[in-house]
VOZADO-908341 format. One record per residue (C-alpha): residue in three letters; x, y, z; residue number from 1. Coordinates in Angstrom, 1 decimal. Layout:
res->ala c1->X c2->Y c3->Z n->NUM
...
END
This chain:
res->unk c1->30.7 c2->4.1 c3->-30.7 n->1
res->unk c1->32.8 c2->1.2 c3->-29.1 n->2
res->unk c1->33.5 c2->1.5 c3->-25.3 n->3
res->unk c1->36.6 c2->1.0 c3->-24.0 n->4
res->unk c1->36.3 c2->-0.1 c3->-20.3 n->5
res->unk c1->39.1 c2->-1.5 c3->-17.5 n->6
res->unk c1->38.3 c2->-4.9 c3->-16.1 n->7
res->unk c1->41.4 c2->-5.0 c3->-13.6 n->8
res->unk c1->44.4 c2->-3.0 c3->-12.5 n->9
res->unk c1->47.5 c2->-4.3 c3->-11.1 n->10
res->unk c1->50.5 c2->-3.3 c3->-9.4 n->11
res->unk c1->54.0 c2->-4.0 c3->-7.4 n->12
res->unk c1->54.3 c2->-2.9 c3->-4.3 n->13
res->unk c1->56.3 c2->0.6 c3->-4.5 n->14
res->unk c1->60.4 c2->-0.2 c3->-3.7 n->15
res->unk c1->62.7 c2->2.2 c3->-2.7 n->16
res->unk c1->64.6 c2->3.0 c3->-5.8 n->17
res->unk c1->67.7 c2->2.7 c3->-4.6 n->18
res->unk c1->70.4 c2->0.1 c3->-3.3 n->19
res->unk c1->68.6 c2->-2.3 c3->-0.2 n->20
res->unk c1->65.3 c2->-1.3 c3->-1.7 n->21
res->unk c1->62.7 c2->-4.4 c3->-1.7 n->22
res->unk c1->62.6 c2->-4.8 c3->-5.7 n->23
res->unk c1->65.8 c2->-3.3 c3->-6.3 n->24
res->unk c1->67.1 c2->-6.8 c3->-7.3 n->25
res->unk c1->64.3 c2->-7.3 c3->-10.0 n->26
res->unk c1->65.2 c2->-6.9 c3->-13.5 n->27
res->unk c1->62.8 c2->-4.5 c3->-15.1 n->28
res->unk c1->61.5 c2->-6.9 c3->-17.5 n->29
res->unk c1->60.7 c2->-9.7 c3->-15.0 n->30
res->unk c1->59.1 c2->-6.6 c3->-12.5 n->31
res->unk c1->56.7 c2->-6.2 c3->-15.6 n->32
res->unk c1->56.1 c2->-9.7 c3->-16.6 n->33
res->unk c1->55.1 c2->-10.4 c3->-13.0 n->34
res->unk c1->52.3 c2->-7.8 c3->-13.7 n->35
res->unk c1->51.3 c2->-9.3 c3->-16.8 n->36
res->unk c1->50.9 c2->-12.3 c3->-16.2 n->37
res->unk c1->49.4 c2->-11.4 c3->-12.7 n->38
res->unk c1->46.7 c2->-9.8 c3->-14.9 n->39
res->unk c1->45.5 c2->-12.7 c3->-17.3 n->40
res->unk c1->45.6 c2->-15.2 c3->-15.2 n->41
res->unk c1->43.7 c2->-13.2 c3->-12.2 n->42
res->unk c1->41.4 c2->-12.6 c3->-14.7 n->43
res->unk c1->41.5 c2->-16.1 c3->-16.4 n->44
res->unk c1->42.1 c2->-14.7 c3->-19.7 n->45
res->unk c1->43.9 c2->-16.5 c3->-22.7 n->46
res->unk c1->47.0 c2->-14.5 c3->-23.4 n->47
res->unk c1->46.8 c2->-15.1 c3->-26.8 n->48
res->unk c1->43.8 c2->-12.7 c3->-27.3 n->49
res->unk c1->46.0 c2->-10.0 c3->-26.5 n->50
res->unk c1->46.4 c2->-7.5 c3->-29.4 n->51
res->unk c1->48.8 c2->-5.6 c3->-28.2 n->52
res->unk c1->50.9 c2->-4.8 c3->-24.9 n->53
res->unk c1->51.7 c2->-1.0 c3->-24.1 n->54
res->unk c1->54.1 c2->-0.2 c3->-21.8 n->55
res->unk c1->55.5 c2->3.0 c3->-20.5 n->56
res->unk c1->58.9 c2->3.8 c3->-19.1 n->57
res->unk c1->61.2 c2->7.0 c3->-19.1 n->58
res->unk c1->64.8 c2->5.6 c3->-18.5 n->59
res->unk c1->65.5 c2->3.4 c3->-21.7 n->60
res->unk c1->68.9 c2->2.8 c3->-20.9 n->61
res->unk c1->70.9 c2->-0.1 c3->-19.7 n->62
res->unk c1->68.3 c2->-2.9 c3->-18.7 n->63
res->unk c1->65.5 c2->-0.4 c3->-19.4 n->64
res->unk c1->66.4 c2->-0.3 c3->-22.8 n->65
res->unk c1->65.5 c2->-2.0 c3->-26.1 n->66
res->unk c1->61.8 c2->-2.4 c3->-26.1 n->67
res->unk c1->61.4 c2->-3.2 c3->-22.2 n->68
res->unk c1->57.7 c2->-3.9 c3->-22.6 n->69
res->unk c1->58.6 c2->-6.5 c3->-25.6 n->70
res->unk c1->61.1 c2->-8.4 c3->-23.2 n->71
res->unk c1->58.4 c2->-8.3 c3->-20.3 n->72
res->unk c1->55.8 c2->-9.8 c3->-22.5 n->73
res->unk c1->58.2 c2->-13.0 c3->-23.5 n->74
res->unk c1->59.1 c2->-13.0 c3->-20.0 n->75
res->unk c1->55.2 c2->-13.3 c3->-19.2 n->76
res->unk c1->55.2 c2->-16.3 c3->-21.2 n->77
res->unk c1->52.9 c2->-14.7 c3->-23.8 n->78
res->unk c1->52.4 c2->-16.1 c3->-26.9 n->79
res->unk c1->55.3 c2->-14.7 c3->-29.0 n->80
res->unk c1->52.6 c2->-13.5 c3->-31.9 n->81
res->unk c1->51.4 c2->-10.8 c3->-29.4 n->82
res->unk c1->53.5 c2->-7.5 c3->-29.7 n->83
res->unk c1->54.2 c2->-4.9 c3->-27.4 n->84
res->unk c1->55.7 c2->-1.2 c3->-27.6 n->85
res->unk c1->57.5 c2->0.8 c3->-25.0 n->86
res->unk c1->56.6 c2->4.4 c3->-24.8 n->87
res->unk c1->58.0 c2->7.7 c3->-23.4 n->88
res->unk c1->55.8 c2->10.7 c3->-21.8 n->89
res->unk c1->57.5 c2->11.1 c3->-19.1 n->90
res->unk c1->55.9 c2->10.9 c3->-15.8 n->91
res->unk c1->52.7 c2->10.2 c3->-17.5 n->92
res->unk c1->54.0 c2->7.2 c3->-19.8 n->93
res->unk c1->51.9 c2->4.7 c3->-18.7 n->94
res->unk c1->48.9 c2->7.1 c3->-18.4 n->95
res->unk c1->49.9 c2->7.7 c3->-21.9 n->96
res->unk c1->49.9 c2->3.9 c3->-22.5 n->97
res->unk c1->46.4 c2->3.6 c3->-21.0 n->98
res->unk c1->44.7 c2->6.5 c3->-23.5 n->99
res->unk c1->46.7 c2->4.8 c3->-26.5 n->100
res->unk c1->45.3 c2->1.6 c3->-25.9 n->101
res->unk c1->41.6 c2->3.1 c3->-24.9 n->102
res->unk c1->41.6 c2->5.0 c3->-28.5 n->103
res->unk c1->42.6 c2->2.0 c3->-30.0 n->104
res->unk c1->39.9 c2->-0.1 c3->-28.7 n->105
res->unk c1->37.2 c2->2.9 c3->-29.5 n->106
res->unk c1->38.7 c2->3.0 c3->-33.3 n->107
res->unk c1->38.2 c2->-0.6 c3->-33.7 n->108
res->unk c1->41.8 c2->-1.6 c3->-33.8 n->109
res->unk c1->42.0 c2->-3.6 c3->-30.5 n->110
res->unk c1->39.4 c2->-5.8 c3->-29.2 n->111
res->unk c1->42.1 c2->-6.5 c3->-25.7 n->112
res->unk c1->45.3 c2->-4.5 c3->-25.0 n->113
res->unk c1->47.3 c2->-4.1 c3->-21.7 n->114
res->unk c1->48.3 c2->-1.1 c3->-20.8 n->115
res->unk c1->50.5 c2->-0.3 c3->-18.0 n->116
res->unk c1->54.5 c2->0.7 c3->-17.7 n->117
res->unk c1->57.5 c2->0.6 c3->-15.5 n->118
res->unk c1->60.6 c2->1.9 c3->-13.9 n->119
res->unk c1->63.6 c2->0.7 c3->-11.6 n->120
res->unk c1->64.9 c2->4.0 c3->-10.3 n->121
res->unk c1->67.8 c2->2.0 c3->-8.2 n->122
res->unk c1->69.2 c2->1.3 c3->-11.4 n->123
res->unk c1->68.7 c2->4.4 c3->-13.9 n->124
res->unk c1->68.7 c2->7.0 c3->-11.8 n->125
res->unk c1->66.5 c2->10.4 c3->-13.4 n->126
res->unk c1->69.7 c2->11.3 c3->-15.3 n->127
res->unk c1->71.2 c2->8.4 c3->-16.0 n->128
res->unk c1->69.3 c2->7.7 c3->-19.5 n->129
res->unk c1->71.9 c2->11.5 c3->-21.1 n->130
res->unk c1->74.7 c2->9.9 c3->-19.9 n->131
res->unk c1->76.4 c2->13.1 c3->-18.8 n->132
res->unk c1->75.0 c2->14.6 c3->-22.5 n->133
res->unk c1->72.7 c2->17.1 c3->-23.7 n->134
res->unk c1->70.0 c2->15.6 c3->-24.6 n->135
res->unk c1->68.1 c2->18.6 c3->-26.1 n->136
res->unk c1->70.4 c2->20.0 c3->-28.6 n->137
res->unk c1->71.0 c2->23.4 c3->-30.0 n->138
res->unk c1->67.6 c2->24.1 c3->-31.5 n->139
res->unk c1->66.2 c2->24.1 c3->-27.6 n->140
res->unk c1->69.2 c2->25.5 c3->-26.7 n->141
res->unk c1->68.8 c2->28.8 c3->-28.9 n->142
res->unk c1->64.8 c2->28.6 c3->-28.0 n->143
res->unk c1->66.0 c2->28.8 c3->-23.9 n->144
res->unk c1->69.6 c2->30.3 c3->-23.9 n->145
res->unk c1->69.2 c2->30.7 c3->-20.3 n->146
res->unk c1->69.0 c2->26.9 c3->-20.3 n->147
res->unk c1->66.1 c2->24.3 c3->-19.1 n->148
res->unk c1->65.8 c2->23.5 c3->-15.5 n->149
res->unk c1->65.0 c2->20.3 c3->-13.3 n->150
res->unk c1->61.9 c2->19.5 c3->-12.5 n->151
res->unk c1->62.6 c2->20.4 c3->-8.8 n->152
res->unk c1->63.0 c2->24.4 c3->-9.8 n->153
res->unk c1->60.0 c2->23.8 c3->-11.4 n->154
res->unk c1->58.5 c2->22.6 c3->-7.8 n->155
res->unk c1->60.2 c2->25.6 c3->-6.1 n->156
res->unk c1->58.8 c2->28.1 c3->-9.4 n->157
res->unk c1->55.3 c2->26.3 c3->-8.8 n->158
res->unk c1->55.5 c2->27.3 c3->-5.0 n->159
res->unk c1->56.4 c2->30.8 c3->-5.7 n->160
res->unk c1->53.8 c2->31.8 c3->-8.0 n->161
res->unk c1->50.8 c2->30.1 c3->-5.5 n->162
res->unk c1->52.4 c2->31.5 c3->-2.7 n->163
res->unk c1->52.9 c2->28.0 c3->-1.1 n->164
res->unk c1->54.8 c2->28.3 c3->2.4 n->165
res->unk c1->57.0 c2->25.5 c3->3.5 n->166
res->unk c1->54.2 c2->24.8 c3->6.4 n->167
res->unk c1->51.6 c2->23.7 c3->3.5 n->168
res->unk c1->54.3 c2->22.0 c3->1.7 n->169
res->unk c1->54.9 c2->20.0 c3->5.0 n->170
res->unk c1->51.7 c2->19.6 c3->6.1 n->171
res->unk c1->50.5 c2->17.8 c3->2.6 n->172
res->unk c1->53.2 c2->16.0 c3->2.8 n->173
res->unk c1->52.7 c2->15.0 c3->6.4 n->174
res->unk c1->48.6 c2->14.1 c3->5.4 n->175
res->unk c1->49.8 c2->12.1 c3->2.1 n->176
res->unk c1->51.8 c2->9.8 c3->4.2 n->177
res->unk c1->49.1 c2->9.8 c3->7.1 n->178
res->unk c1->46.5 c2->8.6 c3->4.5 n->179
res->unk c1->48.0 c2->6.3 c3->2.8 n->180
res->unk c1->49.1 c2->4.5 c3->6.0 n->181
res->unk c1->45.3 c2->3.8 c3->7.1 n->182
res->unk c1->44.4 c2->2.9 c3->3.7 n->183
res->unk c1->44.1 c2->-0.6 c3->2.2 n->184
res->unk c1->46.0 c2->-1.2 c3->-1.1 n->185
res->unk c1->45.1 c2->-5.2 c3->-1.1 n->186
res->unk c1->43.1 c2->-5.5 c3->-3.8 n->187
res->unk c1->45.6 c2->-3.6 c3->-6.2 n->188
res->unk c1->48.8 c2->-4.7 c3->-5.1 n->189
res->unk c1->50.1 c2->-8.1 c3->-6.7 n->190
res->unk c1->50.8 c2->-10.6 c3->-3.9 n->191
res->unk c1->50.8 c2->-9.8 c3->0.1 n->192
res->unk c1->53.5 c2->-7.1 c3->-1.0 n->193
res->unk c1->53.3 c2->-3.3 c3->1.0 n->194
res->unk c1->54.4 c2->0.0 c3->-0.1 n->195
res->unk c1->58.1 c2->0.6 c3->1.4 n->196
res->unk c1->57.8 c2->4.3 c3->0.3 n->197
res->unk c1->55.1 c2->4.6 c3->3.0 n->198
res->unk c1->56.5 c2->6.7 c3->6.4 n->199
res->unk c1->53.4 c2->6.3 c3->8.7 n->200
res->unk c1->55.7 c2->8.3 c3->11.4 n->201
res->unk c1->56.4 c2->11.6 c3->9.4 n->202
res->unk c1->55.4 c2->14.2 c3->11.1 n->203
res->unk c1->55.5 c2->18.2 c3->10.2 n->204
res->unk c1->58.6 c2->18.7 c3->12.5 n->205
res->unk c1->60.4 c2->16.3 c3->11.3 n->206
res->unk c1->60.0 c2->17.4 c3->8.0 n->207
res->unk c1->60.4 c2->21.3 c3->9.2 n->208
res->unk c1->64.3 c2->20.0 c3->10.0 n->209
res->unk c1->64.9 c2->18.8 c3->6.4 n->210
res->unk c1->67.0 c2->21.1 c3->3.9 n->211
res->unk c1->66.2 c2->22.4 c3->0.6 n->212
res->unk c1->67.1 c2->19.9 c3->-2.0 n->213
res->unk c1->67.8 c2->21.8 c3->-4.7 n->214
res->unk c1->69.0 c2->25.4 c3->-3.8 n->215
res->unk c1->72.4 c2->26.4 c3->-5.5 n->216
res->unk c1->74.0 c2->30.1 c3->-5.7 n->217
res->unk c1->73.7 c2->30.3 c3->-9.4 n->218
res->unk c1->69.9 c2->28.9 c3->-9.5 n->219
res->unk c1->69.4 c2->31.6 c3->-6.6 n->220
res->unk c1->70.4 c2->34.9 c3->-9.0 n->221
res->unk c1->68.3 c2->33.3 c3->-11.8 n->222
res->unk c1->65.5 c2->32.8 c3->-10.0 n->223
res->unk c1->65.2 c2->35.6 c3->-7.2 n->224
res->unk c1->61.6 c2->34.8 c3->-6.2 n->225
res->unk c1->62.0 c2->31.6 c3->-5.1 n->226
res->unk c1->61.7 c2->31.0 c3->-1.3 n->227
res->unk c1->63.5 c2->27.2 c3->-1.7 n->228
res->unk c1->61.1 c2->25.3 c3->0.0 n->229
res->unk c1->61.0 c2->21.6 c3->-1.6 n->230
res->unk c1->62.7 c2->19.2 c3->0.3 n->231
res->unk c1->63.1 c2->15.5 c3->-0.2 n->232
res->unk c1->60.1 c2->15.0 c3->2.5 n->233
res->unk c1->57.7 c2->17.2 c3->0.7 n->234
res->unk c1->58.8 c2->15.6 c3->-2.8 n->235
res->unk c1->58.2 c2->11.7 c3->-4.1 n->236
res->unk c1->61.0 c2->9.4 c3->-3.2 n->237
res->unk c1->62.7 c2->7.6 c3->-6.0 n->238
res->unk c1->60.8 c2->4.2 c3->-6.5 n->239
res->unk c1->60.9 c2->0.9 c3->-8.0 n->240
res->unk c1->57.6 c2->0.0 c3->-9.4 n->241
res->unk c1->55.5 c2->-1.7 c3->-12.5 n->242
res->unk c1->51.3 c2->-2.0 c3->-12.6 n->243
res->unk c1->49.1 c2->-2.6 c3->-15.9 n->244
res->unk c1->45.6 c2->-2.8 c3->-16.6 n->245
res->unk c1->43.4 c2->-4.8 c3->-18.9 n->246
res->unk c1->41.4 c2->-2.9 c3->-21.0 n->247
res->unk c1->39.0 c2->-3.9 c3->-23.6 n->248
res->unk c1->36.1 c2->-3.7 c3->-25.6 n->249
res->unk c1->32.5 c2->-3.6 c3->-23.7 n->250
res->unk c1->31.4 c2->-6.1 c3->-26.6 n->251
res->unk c1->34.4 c2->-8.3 c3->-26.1 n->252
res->unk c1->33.9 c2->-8.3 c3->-22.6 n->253
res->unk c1->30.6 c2->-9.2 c3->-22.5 n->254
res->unk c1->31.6 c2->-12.1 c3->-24.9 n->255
res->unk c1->34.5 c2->-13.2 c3->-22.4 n->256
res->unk c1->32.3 c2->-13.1 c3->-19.2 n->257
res->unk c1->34.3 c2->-10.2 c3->-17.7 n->258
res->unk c1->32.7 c2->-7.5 c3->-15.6 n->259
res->unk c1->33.8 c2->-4.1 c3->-16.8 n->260
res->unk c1->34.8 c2->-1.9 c3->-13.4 n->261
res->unk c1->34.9 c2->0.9 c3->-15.5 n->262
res->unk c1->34.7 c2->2.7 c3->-18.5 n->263
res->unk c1->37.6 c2->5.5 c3->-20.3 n->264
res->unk c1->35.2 c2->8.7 c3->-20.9 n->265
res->unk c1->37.6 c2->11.6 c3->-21.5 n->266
res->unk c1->41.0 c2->12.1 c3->-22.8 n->267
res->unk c1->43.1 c2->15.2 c3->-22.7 n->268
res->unk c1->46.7 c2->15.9 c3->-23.0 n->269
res->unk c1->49.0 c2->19.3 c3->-23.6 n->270
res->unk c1->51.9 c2->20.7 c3->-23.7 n->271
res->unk c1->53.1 c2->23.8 c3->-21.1 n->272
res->unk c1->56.3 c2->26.3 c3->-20.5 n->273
res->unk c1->59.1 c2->24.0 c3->-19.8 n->274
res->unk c1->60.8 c2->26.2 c3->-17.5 n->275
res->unk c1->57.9 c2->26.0 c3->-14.9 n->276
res->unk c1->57.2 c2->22.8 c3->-16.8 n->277
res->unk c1->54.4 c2->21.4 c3->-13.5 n->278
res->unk c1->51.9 c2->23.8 c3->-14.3 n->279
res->unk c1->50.7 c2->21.9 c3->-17.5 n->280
res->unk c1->47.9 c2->20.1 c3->-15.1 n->281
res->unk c1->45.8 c2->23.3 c3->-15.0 n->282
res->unk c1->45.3 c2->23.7 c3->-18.9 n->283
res->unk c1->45.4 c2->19.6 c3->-19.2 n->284
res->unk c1->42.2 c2->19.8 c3->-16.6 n->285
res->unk c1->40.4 c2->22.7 c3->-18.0 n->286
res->unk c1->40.9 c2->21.1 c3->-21.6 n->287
res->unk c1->39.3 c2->17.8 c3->-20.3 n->288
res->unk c1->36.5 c2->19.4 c3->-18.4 n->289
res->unk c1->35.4 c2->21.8 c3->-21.7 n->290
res->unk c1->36.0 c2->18.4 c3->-23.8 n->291
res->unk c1->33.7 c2->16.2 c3->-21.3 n->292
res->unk c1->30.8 c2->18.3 c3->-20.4 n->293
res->unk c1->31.6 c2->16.6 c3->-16.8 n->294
res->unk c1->32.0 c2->19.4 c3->-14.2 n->295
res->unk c1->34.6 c2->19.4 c3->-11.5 n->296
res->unk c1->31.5 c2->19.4 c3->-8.8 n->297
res->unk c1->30.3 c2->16.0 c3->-10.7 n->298
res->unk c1->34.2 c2->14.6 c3->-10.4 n->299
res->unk c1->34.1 c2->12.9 c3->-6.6 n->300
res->unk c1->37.7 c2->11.9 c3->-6.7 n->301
res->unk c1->40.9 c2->13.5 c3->-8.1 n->302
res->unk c1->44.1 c2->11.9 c3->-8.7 n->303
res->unk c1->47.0 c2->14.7 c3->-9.2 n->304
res->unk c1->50.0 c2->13.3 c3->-9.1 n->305
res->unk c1->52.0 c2->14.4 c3->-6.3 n->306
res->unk c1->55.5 c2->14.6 c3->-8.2 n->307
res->unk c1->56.0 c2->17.4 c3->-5.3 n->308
res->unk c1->53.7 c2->19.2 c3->-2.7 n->309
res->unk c1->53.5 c2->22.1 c3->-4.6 n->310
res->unk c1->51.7 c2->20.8 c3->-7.6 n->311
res->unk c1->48.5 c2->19.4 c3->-6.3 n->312
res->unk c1->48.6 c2->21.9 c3->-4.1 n->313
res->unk c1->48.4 c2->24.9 c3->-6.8 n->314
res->unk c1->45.7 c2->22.6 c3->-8.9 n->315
res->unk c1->43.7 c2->22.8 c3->-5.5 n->316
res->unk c1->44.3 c2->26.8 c3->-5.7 n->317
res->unk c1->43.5 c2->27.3 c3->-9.2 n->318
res->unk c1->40.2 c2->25.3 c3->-9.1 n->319
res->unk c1->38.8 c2->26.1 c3->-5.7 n->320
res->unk c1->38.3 c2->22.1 c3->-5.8 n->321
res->unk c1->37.0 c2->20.2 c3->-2.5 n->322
res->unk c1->40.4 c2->19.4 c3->-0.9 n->323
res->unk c1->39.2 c2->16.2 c3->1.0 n->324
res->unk c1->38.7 c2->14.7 c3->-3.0 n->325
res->unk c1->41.8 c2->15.5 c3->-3.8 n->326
res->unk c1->44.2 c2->12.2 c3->-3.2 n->327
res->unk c1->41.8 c2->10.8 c3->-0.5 n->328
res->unk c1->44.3 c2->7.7 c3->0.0 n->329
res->unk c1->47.3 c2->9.6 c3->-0.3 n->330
res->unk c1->49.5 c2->10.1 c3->-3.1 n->331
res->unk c1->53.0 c2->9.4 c3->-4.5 n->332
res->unk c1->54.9 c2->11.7 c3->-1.7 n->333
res->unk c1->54.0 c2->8.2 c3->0.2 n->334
res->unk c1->53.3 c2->5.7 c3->-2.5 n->335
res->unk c1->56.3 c2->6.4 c3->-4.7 n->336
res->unk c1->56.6 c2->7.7 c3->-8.0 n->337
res->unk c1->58.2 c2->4.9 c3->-10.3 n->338
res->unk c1->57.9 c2->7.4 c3->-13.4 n->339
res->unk c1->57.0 c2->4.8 c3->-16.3 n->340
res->unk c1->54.7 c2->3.1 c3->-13.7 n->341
res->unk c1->53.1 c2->5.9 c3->-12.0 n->342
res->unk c1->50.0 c2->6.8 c3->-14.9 n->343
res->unk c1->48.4 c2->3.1 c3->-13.9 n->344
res->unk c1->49.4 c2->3.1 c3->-10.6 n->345
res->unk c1->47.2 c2->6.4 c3->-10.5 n->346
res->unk c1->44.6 c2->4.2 c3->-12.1 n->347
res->unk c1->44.4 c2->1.6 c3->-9.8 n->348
res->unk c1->44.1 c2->3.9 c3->-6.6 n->349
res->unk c1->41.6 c2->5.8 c3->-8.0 n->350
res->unk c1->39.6 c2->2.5 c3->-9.4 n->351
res->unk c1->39.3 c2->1.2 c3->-6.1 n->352
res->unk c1->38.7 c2->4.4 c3->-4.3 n->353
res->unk c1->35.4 c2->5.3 c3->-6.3 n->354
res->unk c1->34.6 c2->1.7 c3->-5.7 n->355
res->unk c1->35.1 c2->1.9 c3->-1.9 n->356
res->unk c1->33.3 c2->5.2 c3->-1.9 n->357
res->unk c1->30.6 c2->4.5 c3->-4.6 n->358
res->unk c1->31.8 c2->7.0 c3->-6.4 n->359
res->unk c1->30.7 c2->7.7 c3->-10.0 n->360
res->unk c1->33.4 c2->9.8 c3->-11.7 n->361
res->unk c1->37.3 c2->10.2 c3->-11.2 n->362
res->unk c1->40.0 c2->12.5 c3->-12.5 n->363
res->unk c1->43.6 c2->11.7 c3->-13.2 n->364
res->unk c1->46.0 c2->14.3 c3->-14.4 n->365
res->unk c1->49.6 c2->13.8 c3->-14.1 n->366
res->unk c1->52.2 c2->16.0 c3->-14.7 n->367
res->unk c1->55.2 c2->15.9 c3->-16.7 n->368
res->unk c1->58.7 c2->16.2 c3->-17.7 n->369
res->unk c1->59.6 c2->19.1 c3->-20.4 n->370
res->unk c1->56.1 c2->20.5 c3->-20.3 n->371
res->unk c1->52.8 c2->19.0 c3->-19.9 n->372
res->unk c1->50.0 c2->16.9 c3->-19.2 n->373
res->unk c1->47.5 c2->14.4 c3->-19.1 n->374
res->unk c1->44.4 c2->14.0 c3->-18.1 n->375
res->unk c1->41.5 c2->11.2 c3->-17.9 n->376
res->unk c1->38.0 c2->10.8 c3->-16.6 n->377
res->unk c1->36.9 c2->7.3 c3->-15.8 n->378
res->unk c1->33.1 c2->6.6 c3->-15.1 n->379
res->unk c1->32.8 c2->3.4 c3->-12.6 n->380
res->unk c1->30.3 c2->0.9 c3->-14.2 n->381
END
């Protein structure tokens, strides 16, 4: 069988996704092409062997919309014979992206493919894509008649059933920003950029002071056993961000001259209760870990994407996992979640930390909007 394997991983710095953030002047497409073409030429690859360019991003509206990833790749100045398709999974698009074009080289229908996705938050804000509309219509509606939720009651619902105080909520929050300030992100980050998301002063009383961010009367009688505990400081900040990674075959690699960092060895994805719509990362894991025959002992680093404190946390719970694996150079509470970009930028954090460690296998499992999950094992080469 044909092995797909990663030769390099790129990103942006993470931007505040909001007005005065440090990419919030970037068009979308130019964020992306920057990436792409970043990626060949760090790599000193002919662009014109690309097969195909897969790119993930949740907001298609406005400048996000019409094929983003097809306007990024003329923007790259690639070849116009290579095509590209923009893809929507949510928070897990451009992990998505990743497994679409890691299947596609194991079938035999790509030799090279990038894979990667991203998002401007300061200019499509989460909602902004419905446009004040319902964007489910009256199919879901009659399935839920109490209606679907935001992902924040999901946090709080997540919390709830775990029995996550607003101390632990704090406190993970506190050590993802404490990590990620004395890590080094160099080697993944395009340019001499840093992460603006990064707060290497937050502190747990600091973030005791903050208010519940999405508490309301009406949520309250619906949902009597939650104790409203997510705040903006134990939740990722909106972000600005794009990344991408160049995957290919091992023969075609080989061929190029390329060292292969890693290779794609599992794939899982699934779908979960879109009321408490976070909790699709524990079937997602225990589908991958059945699938793999890799056990969560043999797994030295975890990436769970830390949409809010409450959702690593309760993957921690459920799988009595070694908590100093899980997000060892802190997570998106402090590196931002730009939701199209965030599956790669995963990547590329976990890339380098098995290779600063010496690690041998990683896990990446995001979760995601409406109900569910992926996950991915890499094996460092």
């Amino acid at each position: 069988m044909t092995t797909a394997v990663i030769i390099d991983v790129l990103r942006t710095p993470s931007g505040r996704g909001k007005a005065g953030g440090a990419l919030a002047h970037e068009h979308p497409a130019d964020l992306f092409a920057s990436v792409l073409s970043a990626l060949v030429e760090r790599n000193g690859l002919d662009p014109a062997l690309v097969d195909d360019v897969i790119g993930g991003c949740v907001s298609q509206a406005g400048t996000q919309a019409v094929n983003l990833t097809r306007s990024a790749v003329l923007a790259a100045g690639f070849p116009e014979s290579v095509p590209a398709v923009t893809i929507d999974r949510q928070c897990g698009s451009s992990q998505q992206a990743t497994t679409f074009a890691a299947q596609g080289v194991i079938a035999g229908s790509y030799d090279v493919v990038i894979a990667g996705g991203v998002e401007m938050m300061s200019r499509n804000p989460i909602n902004y894509a419905t446009n004040g509309l319902d964007p489910h219509g009256t199919g879901v509606a009659a399935r839920y008649p109490d209606g679907l939720v935001g992902q924040g009651i999901s946090a709080e619902l997540v919390a709830a059933r775990w029995n996550l105080s607003r101390a632990e909520l704090d406190e993970f929050a506190e050590r993802s920003h404490r990590l990620a300030a004395s890590s080094d992100f160099s080697s993944e980050i395009l340019g001499d950029g840093t992460d603006e998301t990064i707060r290497p002063d937050t502190n747990v009383d600091a973030l005791g002071q903050m208010h519940p961010a999405f508490h309301s009367d009406e949520l309250a009688a619906r949902f009597p056993e939650i104790g409203w505990n997510i705040t903006a400081g134990n939740s990722s900040p909106l972000t600005d961000g794009a990344s991408a990674a160049l995957i290919m075959s091992e023969e075609r690699a080989l061929q190029l001259g390329l060292t292969a960092r890693a290779r794609f060895h599992s794939f899982a994805v699934t779908g979960s209760d879109p009321i408490e719509m976070l909790t699709g990362i524990i079937p997602a894991t225990r589908r991958i870990l059945d699938r793999s025959g890799v056990s969560l002992d043999d797994i030295e680093q975890y990436e769970i994407n830390e949409a809010f404190a409450s959702v690593p946390l309760a993957w921690l719970r459920e799988f009595d996992a070694d908590p100093a694996r899980l997000n060892p150079r802190g997570g998106a509470i402090a590196l931002g979640h730009a939701l199209g970009s965030s599956g790669t930028r995963l990547l590329a954090t976990l890339l380098t930390g098995l290779e600063n460690t010496g690690g041998r296998f990683g896990l990446q499992v995001m979760c995601e909007g409406a109900g569910m999950a992926n996950a991915t094992i890499i094996e460092r080469l």
